[in-house]
DRENZA-474775 format. One record per residue: x, y, z of N, C-alpha, C in turn; residue in one letter. Coordinates in steps of 0.001 Angstrom, whole numbers, padded with zeros to 6 digits, always signed. Example, Ala and Ser with C-alpha at 12.3 -4.5 7.8 and 13.67 -1.06 7.14 Angstrom:
+013190-005690+007800+012300-004500+007800+013200-003300+007800A/+012850-002250+007080+013670-001060+007140+012900+000030+007870S/
This chain:
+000856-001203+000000+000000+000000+000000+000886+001244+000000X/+000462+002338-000918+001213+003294-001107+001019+004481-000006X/+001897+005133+000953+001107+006123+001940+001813+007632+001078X/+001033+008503+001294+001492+009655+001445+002477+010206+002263X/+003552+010919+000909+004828+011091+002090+004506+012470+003123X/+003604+013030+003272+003396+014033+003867+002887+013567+004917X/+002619+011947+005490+001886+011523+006649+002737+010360+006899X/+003954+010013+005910+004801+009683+006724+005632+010651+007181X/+006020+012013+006718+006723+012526+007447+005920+013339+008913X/+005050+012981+008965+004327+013163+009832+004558+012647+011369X/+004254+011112+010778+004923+009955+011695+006070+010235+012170X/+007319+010457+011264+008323+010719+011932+008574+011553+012761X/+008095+012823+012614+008086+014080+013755+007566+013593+015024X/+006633+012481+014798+005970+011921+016412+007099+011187+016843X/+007538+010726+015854+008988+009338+016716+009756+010233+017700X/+010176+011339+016674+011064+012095+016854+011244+012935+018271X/+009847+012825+018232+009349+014146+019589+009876+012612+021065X/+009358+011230+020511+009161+010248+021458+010089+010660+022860X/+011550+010562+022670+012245+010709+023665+012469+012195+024573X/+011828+012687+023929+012066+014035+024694+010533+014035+026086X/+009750+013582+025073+008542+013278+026011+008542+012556+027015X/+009218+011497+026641+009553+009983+027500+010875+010999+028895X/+011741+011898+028536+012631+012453+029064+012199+013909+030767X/+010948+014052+029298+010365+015790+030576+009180+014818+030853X/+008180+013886+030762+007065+013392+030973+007238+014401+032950X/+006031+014441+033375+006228+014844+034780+007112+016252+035297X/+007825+017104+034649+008801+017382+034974+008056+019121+034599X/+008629+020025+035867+008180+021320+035572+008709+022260+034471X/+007929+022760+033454+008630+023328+032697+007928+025147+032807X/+008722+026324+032543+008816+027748+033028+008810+027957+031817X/+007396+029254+031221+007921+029752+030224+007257+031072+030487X/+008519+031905+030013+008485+032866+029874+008294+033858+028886X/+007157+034706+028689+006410+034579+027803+006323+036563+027599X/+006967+036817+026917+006443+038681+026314+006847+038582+025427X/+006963+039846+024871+007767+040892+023588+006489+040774+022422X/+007452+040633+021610+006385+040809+020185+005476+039658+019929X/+005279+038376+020372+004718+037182+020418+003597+037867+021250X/+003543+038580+022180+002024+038872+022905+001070+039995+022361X/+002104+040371+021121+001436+041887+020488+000626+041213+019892X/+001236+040061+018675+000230+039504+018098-000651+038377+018143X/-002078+038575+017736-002753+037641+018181-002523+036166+017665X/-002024+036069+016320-001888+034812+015423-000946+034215+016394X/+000183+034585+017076+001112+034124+017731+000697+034134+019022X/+000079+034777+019531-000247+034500+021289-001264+033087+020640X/-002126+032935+019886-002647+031604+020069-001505+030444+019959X/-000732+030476+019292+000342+029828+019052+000774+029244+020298X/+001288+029997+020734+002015+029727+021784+001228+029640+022956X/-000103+029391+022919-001034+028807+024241-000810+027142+023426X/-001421+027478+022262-001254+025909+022010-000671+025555+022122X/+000942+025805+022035+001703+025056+022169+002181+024515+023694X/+002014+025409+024846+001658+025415+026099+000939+024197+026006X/-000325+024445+025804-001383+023553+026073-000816+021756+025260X/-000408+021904+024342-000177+020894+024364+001373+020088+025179X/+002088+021088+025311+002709+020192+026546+002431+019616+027784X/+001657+020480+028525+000439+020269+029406-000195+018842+028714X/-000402+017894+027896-001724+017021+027258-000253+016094+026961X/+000735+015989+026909+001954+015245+026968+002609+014836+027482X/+001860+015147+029125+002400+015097+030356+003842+016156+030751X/+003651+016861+030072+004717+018179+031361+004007+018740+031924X/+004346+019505+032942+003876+020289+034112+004482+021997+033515X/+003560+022432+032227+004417+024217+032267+003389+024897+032957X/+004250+026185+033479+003686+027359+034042+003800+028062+033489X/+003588+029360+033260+003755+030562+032220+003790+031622+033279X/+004875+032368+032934+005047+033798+033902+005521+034595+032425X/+004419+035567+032740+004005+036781+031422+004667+038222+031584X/+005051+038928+030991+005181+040401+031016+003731+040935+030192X/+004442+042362+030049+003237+043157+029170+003608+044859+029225X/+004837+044488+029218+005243+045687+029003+004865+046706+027633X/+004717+046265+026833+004294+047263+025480+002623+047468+026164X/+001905+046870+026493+000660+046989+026760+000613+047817+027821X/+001398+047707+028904+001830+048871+029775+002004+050389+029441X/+002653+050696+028401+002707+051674+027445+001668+052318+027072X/+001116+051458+026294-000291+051788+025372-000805+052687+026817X/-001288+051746+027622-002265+052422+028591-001717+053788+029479X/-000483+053819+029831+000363+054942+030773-000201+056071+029713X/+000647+055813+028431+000506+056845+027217-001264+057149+027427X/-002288+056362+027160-003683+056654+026947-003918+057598+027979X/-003460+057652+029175-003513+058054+030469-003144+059648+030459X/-002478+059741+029766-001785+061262+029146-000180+060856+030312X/-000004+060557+030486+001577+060185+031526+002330+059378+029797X/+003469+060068+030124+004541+059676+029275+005807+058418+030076X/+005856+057066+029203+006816+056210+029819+007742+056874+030072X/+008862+056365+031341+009925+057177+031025+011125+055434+032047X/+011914+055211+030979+012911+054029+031334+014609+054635+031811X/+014824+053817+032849+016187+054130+033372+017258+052860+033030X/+018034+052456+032489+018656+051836+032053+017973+049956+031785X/+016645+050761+030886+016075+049107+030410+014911+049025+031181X/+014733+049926+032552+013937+049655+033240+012724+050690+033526X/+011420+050370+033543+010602+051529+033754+010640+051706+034639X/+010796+053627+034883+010328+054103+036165+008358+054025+036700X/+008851+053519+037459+007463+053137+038415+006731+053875+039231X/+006223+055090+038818+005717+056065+040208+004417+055341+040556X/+003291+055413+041354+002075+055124+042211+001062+055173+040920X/+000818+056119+040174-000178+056409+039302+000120+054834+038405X/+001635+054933+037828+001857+054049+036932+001570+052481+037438X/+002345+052402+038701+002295+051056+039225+000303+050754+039282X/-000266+051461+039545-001870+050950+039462-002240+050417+038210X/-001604+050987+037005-001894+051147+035764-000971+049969+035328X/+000534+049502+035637+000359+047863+035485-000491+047291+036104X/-000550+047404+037494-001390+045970+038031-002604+045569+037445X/-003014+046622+036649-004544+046810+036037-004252+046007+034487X/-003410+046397+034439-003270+045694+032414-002487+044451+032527X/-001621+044332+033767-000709+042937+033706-001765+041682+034161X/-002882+042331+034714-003850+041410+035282-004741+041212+034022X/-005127+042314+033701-006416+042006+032438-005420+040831+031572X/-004118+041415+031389-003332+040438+030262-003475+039121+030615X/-003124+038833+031886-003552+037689+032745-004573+036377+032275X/-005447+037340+032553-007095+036485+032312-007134+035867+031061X/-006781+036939+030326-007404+036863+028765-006778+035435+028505X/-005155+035223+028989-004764+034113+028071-005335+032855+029132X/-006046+032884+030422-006311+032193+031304-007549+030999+030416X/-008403+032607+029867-009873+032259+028658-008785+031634+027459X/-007706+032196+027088-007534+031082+025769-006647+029767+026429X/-006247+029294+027267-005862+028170+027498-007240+027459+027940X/-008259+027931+028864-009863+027609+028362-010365+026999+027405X/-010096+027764+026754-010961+027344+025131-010339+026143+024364X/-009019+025865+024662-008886+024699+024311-008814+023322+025485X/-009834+023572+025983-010053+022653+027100-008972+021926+028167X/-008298+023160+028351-007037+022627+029726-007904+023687+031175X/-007127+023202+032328-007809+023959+033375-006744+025030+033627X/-006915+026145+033562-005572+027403+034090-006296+028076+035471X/-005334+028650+036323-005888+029639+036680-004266+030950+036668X/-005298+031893+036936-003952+033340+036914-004208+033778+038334X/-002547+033828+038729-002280+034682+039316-001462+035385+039646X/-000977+036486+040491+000314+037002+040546+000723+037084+041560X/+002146+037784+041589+002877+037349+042660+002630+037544+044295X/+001551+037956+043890+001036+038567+045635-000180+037492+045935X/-000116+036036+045456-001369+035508+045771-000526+034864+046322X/-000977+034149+047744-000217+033142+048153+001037+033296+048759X/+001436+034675+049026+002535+035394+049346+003580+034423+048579X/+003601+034562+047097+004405+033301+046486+005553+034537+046006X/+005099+035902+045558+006607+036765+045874+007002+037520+046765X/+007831+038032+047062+008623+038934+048042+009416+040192+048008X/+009627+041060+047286+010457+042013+046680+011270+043050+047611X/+012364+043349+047330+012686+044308+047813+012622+045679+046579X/+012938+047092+047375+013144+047933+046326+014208+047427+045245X/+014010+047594+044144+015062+047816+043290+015577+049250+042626X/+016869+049062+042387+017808+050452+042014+018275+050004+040797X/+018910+051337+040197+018993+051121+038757+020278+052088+038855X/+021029+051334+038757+022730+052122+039355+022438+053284+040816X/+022268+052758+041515+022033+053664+042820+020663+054309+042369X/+019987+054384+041069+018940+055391+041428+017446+054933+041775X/+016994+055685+042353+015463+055247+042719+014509+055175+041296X/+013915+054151+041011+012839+053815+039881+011715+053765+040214X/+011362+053979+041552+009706+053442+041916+009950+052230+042617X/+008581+052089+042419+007890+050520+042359+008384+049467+041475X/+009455+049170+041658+010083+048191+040887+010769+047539+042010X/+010386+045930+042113+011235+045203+042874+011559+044085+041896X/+012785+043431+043574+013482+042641+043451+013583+041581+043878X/+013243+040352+043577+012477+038682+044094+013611+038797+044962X/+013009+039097+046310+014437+038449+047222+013984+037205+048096X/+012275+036637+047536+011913+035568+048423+010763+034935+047636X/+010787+033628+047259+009539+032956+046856+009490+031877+047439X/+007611+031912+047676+007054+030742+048054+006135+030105+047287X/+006637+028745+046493+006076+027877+045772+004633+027346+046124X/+004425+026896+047186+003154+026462+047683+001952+026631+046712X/+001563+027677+046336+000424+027636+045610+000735+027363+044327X/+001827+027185+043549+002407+026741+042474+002177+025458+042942X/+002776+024669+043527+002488+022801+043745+001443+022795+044008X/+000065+023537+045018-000727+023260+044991-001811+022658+043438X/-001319+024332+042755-002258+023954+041323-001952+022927+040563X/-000774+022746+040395+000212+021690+039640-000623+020412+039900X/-000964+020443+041380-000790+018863+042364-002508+018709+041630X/-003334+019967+041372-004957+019567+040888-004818+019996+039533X/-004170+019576+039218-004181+019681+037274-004152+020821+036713X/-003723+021962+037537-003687+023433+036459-002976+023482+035975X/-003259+024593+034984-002025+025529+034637-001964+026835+035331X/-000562+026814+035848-000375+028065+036062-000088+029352+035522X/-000775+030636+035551-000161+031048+034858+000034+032864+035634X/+001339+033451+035595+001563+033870+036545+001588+035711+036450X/+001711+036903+036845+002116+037973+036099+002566+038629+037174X/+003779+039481+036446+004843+039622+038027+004804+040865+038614X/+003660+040665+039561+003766+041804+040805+003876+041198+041801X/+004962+042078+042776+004987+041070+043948+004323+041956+045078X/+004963+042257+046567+004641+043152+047595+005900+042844+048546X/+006325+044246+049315+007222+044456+050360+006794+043704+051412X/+007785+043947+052342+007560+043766+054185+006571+044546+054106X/+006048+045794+053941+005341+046491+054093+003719+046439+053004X/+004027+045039+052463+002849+044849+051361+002252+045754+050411X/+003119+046977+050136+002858+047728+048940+003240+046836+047748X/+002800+047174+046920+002543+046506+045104+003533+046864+044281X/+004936+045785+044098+005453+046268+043262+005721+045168+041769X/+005791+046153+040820+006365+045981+039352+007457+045078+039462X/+007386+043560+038420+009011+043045+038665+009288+042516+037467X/+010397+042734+036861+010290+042530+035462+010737+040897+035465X/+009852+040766+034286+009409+039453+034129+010462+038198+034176X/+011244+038592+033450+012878+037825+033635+012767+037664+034413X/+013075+038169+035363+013646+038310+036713+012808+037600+037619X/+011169+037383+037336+010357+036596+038033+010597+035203+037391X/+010850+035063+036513+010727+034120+035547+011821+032746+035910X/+012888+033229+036498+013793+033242+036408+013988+032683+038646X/+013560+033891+039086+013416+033561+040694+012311+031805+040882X/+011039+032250+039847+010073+030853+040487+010601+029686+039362X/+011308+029783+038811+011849+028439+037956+012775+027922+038998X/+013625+028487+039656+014668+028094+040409+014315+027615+041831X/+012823+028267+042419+012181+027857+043460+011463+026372+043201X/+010572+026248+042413+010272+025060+041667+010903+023954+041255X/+012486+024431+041578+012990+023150+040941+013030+022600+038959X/+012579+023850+038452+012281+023385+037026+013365+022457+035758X/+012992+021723+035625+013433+021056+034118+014187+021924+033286X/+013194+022834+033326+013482+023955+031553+012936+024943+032262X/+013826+026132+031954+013001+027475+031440+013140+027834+029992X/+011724+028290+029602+011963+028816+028347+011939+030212+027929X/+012689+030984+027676+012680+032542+027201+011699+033082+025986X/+010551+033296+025432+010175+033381+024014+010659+035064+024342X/+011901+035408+023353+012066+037042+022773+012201+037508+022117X/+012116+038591+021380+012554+039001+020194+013761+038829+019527X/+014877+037876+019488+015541+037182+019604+015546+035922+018990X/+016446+035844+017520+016835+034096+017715+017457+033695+018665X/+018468+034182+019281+018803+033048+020543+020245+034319+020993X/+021314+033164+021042+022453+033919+021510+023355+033963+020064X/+024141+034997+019981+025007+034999+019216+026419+035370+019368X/+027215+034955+018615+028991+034578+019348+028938+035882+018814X/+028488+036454+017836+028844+037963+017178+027608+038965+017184X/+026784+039794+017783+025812+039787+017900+025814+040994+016697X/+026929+041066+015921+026450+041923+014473+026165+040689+013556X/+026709+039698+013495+026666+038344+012491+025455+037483+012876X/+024545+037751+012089+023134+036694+012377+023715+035238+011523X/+024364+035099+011465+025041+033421+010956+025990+032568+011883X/+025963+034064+013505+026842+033194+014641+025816+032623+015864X/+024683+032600+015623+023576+031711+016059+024579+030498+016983X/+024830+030567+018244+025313+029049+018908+023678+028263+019565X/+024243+027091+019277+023152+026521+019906+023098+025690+021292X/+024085+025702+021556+023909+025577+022927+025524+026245+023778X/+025106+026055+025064+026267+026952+025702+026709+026100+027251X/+027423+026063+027684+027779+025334+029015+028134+026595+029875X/+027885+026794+031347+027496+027591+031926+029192+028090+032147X/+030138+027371+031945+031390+027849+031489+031518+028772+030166X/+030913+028451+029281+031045+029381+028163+030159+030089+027875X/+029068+030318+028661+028220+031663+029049+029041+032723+029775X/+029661+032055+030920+030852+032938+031600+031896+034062+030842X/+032523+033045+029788+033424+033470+029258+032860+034429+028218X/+031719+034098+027369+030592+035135+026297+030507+036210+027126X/+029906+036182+028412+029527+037536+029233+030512+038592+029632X/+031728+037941+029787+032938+038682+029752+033683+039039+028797X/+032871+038862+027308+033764+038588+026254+033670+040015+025643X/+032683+040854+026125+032214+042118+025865+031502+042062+024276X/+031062+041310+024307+030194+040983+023139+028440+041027+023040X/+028494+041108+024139+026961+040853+024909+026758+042246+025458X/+025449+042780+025114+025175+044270+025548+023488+044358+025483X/+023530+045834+026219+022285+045801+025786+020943+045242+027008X/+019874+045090+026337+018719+044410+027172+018901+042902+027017X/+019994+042208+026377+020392+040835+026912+021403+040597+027641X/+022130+041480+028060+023267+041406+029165+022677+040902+030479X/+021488+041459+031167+020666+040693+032200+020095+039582+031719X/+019122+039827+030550+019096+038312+030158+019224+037241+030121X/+020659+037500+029984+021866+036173+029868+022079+035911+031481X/+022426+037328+032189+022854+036611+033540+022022+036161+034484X/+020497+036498+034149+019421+035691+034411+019549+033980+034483X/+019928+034253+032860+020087+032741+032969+020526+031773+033616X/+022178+032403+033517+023508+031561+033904+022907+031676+035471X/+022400+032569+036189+021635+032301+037511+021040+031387+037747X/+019907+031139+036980+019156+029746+036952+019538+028737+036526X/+020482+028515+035936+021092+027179+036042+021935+026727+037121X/+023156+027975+037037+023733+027782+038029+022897+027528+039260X/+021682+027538+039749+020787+027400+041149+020064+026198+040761X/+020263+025505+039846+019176+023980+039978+018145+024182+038627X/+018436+025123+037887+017357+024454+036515+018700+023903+035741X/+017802+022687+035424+018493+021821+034345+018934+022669+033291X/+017845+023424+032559+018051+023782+030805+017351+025466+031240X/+017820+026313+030601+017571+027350+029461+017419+027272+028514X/+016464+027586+027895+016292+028139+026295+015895+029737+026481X/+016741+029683+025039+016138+031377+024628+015612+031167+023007X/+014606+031329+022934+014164+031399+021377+013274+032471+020987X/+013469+033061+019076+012689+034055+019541+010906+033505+019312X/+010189+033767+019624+008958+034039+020019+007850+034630+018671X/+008179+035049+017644+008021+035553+016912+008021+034295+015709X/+008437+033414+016147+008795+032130+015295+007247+030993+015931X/+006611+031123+014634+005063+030514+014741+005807+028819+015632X/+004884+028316+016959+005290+027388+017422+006753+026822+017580X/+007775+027783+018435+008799+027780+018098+008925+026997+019753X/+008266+026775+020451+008367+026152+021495+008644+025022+021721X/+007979+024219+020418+007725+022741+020485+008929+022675+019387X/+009643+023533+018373+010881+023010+017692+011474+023274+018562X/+011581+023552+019413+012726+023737+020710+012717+022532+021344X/+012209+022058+021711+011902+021168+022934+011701+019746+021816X/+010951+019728+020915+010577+018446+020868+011802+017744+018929X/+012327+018709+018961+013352+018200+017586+014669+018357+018064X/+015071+017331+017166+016683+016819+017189+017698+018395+016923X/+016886+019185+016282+017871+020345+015805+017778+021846+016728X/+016148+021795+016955+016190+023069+017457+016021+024383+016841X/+016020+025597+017441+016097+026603+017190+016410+027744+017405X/+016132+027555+018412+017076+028644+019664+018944+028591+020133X/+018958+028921+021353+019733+028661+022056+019809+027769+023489X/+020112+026545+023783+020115+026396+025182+021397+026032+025614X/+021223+026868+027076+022120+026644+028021+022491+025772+029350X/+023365+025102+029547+022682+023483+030272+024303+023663+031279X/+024470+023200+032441+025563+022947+033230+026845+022372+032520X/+027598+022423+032987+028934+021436+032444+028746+020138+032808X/+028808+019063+031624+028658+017780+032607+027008+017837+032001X/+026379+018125+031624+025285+017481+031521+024863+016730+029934X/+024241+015935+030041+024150+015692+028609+023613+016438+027506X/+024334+015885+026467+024309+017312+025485+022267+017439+025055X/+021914+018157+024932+021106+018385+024329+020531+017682+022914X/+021467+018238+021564+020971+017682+020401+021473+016290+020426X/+021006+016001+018920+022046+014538+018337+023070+015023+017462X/+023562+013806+017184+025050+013965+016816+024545+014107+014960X/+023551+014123+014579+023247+014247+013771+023163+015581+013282X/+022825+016929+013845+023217+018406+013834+023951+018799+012873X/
């Protein structure tokens, strides 16, 4: 019998995915989820589905969101003009209401599209469950506002949902000793509850193919990195910019107990599942020294 090669190559992509599934089955996976992938709608469905179907494959992902451009829109609607201190928005009282208000609406909405394709989510943020902690944050000695700094998480209501079949899905405001409401950029949350959790993987979706050895040469794409030669990249003065934290985000979370980093960009229709579930990839990941390599030798 003759099959169609478009459904055997079909088949094969399932083989293909087999061991990676068989590998994370059970295992918490962090994704971290803004930039231009949340502007658009064709791609925010994307990337629920693709969520959602790891969730239906047996992983355990959570999603911790930004919404910073949407932050914008609304400050600006407001007649208040953004105003950023090295990457970072300044946060006065008016503004900080005006995230908690849009990082939450952002919240829901994708709460209703992981809904609609029949998984259970719920949203919340970092002040439910006292699951964040912040201190002020500074931006070279200077005051920014309402911008903190994860100096404490408590997982609990993360294992709770996990333990009754949710999805989590998270948006990063935390609160002081003093339980005022602060702004925390998403990395940086992303990055604190992956490492509290214990996670498998974090995944980065950014505007961004991944890392690059030359970041003028889009043909120096590396695909993976050992937390030794993240070291040596970060010092290599090659790395600048709004991925200089990025990166040391990363090399943080590995170095503290996540297995894997990825950075991929986001902008790449279902770029989650060529990350995770093919021999080649697309991104960048970053994994300990000593751990097993990632791709095949086939690459």
């Amino acid at each position: 019998m003759q099959f169609d090669q478009k459904i055997m190559e079909k088949a094969a992509t399932l083989i293909e995915a087999l061991p990676y599934i068989q590998r994370f089955n059970r295992k918490i996976i962090v994704v971290k989820y803004g930039g231009s992938a949340m502007a658009d709608e064709e791609l925010k469905k994307n990337v629920i589905k693709d969520v959602v179907l790891l969730k239906l494959v047996g992983f355990k992902p959570i999603i911790v969101h930004g919404g910073g451009k949407e932050i914008s829109k609304w400050v600006t609607k407001t007649g208040m003009e953004p105003h950023f201190v090295n990457g970072l928005r300044v946060t006065d009282e008016p503004t900080m209401e005006i995230a908690e208000m849009v990082l939450n609406r952002v919240n829901k909405s994708l709460v209703s599209m992981v809904h609609e394709l029949g998984v259970k989510a719920v949203g919340i943020s970092g002040k439910d469950g006292m699951l964040l902690r912040v201190d002020k944050k500074l931006s070279d000695g200077k005051d920014i506002g309402f911008v903190g700094e994860v100096k404490e998480v408590n997982p609990e209501i993360i294992y709770d949902l996990l333990e009754k079949d949710f999805l989590p899905i998270i948006c990063p405001i935390g609160f002081d000793d003093e339980f005022n409401s602060y702004n925390i950029n998403a990395d940086d949350a992303a990055c604190a509850i992956a490492t509290a959790v214990h996670a498998e993987k974090l995944a980065f979706l950014t505007d961004v193919e991944g890392v690059y050895a030359n970041p003028y040469d889009s043909t120096s794409l590396i695909s993976e990195l050992t937390t030794d030669q993240m070291e040596e990249l970060l010092n290599s003065g090659n790395v600048g910019g709004g991925m200089l934290p990025k990166l040391k985000n990363c090399l943080d979370a590995v170095n503290n107990g996540v297995s894997r980093v990825h950075i991929m960009d986001g902008r790449i229709a279902h770029c989650l599942l060529l990350e995770i579930f093919t021999n080649r990839g697309i991104g960048t990941a970053i994994l300990k020294d000593g751990e097993e390599r990632y791709y095949h030798e086939e690459k």
